[in-house]
C-alpha positions in Angstrom: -38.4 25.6 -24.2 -41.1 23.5 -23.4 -42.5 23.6 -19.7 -39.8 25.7 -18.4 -41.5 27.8 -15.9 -38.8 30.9 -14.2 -38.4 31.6 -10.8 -37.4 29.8 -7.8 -37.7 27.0 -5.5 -36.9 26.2 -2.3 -35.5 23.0 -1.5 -35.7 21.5 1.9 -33.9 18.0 2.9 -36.5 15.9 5.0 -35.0 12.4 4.8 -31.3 11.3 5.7 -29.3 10.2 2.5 -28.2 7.1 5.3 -28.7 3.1 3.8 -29.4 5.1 0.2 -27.6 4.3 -3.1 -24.4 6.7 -3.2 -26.0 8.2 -6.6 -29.0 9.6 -4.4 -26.4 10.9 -1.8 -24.5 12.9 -4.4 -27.7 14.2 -5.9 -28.7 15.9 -2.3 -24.8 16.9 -2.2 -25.3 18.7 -5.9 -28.3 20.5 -4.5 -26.3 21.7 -1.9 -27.8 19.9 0.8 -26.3 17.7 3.2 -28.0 17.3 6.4 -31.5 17.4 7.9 -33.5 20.2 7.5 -31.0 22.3 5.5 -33.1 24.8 3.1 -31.6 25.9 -0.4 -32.9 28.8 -2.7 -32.9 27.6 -6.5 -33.2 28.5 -9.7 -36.1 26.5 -11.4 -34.4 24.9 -14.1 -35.1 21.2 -15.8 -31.5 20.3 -14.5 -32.8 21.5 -11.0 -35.9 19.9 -11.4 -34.6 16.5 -12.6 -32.7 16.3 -9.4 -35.6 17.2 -7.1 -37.3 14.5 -8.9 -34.7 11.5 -8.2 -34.9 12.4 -4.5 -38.2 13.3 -4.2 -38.6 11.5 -1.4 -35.8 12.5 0.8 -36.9 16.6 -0.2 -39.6 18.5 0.0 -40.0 21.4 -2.9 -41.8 24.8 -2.7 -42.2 27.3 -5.9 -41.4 31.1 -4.6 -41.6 34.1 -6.8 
């Protein structure tokens, strides 16, 4: 698989899914996050990443192991 790295990431909401388009909302909802400041453990996968990607500016990401 190309550019597939393992591990994790951790996930952290920094920006309020309020006044944004209701696909960005249920993007943080699949991510598992739904409030401010929530943190999330995931698997680093390109669907994970994808998602990170399209709210990149409401998350902030961090590799771990």
């Amino acid at each position: 698989m190309a550019d597939t790295k393992a591990g994790r990431i951790r996930v952290t909401q920094i920006g309020s899914p309020i006044g944004r388009r209701s696909d960005q909302r249920q993007t943080l909802i699949g991510l598992g996050l739904n409030k401010m400041h929530r943190v999330r453990e995931l698997e680093n996968t390109p669907a994970v990443r994808g998602m990170t990607t399209k709210v990149s500016h409401l998350v902030r990401v961090e590799e771990i192991g």
